[in-house]
N, C-alpha and C positions, 0 to 999 in steps of 0.2 A: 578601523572603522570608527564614525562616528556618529552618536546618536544626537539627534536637531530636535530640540524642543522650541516648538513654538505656536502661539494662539490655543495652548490644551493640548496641543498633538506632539507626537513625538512620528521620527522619520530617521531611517539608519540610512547613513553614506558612505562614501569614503571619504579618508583624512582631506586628500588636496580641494576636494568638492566644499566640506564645510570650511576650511580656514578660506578659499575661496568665497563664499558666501557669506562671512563673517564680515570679510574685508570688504566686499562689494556696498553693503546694509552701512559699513561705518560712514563710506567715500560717500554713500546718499543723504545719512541722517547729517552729515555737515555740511551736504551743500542743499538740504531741503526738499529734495528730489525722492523719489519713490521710481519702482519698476517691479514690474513681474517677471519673473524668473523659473525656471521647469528645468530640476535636475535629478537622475535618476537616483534610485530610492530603492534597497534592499527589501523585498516582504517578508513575513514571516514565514514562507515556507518557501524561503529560499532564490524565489523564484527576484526578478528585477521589474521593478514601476518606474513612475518617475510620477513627481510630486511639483504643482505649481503654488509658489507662492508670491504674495504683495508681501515688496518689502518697503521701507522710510524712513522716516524720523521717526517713526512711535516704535518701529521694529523692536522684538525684545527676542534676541535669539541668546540661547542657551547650547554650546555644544560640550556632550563628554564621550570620554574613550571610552569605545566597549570592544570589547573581545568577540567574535563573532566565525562561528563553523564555516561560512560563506567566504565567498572571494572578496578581495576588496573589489569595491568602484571606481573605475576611472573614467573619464569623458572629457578629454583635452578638448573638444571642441566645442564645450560648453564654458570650460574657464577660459577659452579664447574671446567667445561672445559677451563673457562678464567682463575682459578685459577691454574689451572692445566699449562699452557701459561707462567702465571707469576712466577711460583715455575722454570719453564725449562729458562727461560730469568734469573731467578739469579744467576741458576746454571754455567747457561755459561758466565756470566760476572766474 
């Protein structure tokens, strides 16, 4: 799992969510573009949310490993839709 710090908050995922979401923020911040994004989100009792955020150029994400009693996260059809983001950001650079 991994914990998302970002704007003051922090937010637990799974691994391929955040390296996903890392890479998404990078392919924006160099091509100048921003998007809103909504990926689920471990609570503290356990339970699953999911958490929307603006990401861009100013983005400043933070991710670390943590160890966590919980399952991982997974949501292939959420990295399918950020890959989908990142195919449309090459095209138009």
């Amino acid at each position: 799992m991994q914990r998302i710090h970002y704007s003051g908050a922090s937010l637990l995922t799974g691994d391929e969510l955040a390296r996903g979401l890392i890479e998404y923020a990078q392919v924006l911040a160099a091509s100048g573009g921003s998007a809103q994004v909504t990926l689920p989100v471990r609570l503290n009792d356990g339970g699953t949310g999911s958490a929307t955020l603006l990401i861009g150029p100013s983005s400043e994400l933070v991710t670390v490993a943590e160890t966590s009693p919980f399952g991982e996260l997974y949501a292939p059809e959420v990295l399918a839709e950020w890959q989908e983001g990142l195919a449309a950001s090459a095209a138009d650079a």
